[in-house]
N, C-alpha and C positions, 0 to 999 in steps of 0.2 A: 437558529442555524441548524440545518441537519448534514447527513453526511448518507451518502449511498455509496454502495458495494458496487464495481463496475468491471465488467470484462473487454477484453482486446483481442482484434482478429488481427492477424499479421494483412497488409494490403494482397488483394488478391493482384498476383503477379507471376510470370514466370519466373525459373531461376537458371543464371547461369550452369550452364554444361560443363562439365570437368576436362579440359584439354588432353589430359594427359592417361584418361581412363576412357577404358570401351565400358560400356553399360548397356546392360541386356533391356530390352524394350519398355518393360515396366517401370526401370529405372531410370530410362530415359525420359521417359512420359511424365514423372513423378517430378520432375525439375523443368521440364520445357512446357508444357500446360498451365496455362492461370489458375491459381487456385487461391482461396482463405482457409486458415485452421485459425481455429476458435476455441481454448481451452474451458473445458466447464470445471473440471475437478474430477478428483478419483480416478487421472490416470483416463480418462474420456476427453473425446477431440471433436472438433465437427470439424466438414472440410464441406467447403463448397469447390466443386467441380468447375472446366468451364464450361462444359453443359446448363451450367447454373443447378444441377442437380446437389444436394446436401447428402452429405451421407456423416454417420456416426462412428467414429476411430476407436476400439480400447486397446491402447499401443502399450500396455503390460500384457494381452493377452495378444494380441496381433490379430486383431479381429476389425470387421471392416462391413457394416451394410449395405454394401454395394454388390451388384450381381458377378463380380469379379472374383469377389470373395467369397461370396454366397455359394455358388452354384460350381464352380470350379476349386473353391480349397487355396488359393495362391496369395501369396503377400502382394496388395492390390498396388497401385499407387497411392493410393491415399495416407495407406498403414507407411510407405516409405516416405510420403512426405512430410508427415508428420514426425516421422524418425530424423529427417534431414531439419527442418525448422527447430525440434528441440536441439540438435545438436550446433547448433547454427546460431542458438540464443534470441530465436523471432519468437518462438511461444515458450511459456515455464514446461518445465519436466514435470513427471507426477508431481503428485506430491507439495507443488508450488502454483500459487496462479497470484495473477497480477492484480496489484490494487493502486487508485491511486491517491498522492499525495496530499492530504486533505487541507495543504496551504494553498499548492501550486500548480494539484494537478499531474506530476510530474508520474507517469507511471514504474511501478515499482514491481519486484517480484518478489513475492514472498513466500512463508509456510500458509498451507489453506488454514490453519487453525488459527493464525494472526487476526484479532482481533480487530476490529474500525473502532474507528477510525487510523491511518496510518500515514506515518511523516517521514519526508527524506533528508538526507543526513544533515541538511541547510536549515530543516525547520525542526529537527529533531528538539525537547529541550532538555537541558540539563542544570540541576544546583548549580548558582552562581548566574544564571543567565538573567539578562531583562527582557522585560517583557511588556507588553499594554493591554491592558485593560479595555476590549473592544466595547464595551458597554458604558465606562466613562472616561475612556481616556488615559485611566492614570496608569504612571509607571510603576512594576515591582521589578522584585527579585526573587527567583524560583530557588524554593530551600528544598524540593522535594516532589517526586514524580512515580507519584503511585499506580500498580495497575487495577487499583478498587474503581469500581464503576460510581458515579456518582448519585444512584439511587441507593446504591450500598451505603453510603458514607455522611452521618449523620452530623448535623452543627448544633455543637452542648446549648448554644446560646439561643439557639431558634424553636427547636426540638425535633425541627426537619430535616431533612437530608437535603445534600447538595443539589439535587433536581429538583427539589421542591420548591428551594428558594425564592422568591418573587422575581429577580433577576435574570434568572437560568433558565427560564418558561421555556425560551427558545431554542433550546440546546438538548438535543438527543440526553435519555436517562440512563442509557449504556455506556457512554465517553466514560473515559479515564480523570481521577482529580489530578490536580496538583498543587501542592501548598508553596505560597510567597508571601513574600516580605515588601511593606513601600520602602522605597528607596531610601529614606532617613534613617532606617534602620539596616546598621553596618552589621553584612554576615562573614564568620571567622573562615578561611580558605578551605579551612577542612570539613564546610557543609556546617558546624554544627551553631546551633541556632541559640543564645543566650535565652534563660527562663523568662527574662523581660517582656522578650520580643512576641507577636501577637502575630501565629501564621492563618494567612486566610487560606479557604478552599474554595477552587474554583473548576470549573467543568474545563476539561483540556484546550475545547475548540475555542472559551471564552478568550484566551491569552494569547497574542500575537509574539511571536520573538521580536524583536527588535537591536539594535547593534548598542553598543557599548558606547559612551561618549571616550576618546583620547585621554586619558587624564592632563591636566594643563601641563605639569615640568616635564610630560613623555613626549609632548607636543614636537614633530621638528620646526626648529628656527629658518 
């Protein structure tokens, strides 16, 4: 399983007019014209026109490759539309670009330095949680959810690291581990892990969350 880094243009569309405000042509233009903004990062935009023309946004600098901007000096439409969609929550603000959910798909916004793979609040996991084992099936329980890459993160037992493993062939060498427990082995509320118990390491995208059974006496009748 791998996992790729993916960006999101807001649909090229007009946007409604402000009833209740007059707006000088630019900024008329900047919400009734179809357009895409496409966040790259660092605070950079593209914008497709409905010329079908691209041009490139730096909306910290208010700067715009378009002949509007270029050759006249003025805050184009593009530089305003792209101020109206961050403000609007259609594209991330500097600083932020969207990734998505590496269970569901589900797009997310995040810090650009957010590492991938990334999960939304559904597939997030956390200590105590069950989980399956996409590769045989079997149920744990997650004692632990580290941000160590799994090339980083060495098995005493093997003398390989988690990506090396026979197993994990499949599974990007950058993911995150996480250490669980199989299900026979009861872990104490406050995470901590009895010296008995044997945590395995596995590659993050290996472990599917899965829901909790009822316990039977919490059962309703």
């Amino acid at each position: 399983m791998t996992h790729t880094q993916h960006t999101h243009a807001s649909p090229k569309t007009a946007l409604p007019l402000p009833p209740d405000r007059q707006l000088d042509e630019r900024s008329r233009r900047a919400r009734a014209e179809p357009m895409a903004v496409l966040a790259l990062g660092d605070g950079l935009y593209e914008v497709e026109s409905e010329e079908e023309h691209t041009y490139l946004v730096d909306i910290d600098a208010g700067r715009c490759t378009c002949p509007d901007h270029v050759f006249r000096g003025v805050r184009c439409k593009h530089v305003r539309r792209v101020a109206i969609e961050i403000t609007d929550g259609r594209v991330p603000p500097p600083g932020r670009i969207v990734r998505e959910c590496a269970e569901c798909a589900r797009p997310l916004i995040v810090e650009e330095e957010t590492p991938t793979p990334v999960y939304c609040p559904a597939h997030t996991l956390y200590p105590g949680d069950a989980v399956r084992d996409r590769e045989t099936g079997d149920r744990l329980t997650v004692v632990d959810v580290s941000p160590l890459r799994a090339d980083h993160v060495r098995i005493r037992e093997t003398e390989c690291t988690v990506s090396e493993y026979g197993s994990n062939a499949s599974y990007d060498p950058d993911v995150p581990v996480v250490g669980a427990v199989y299900p026979h082995a009861r872990v104490a509320r406050n995470g901590v892990v009895p010296d008995s118990l044997k945590v395995y390491v596995f590659p993050r995208p290996r472990l599917e969350r899965v829901e909790q059974p009822i316990p039977r006496e919490s059962q309703p009748v």
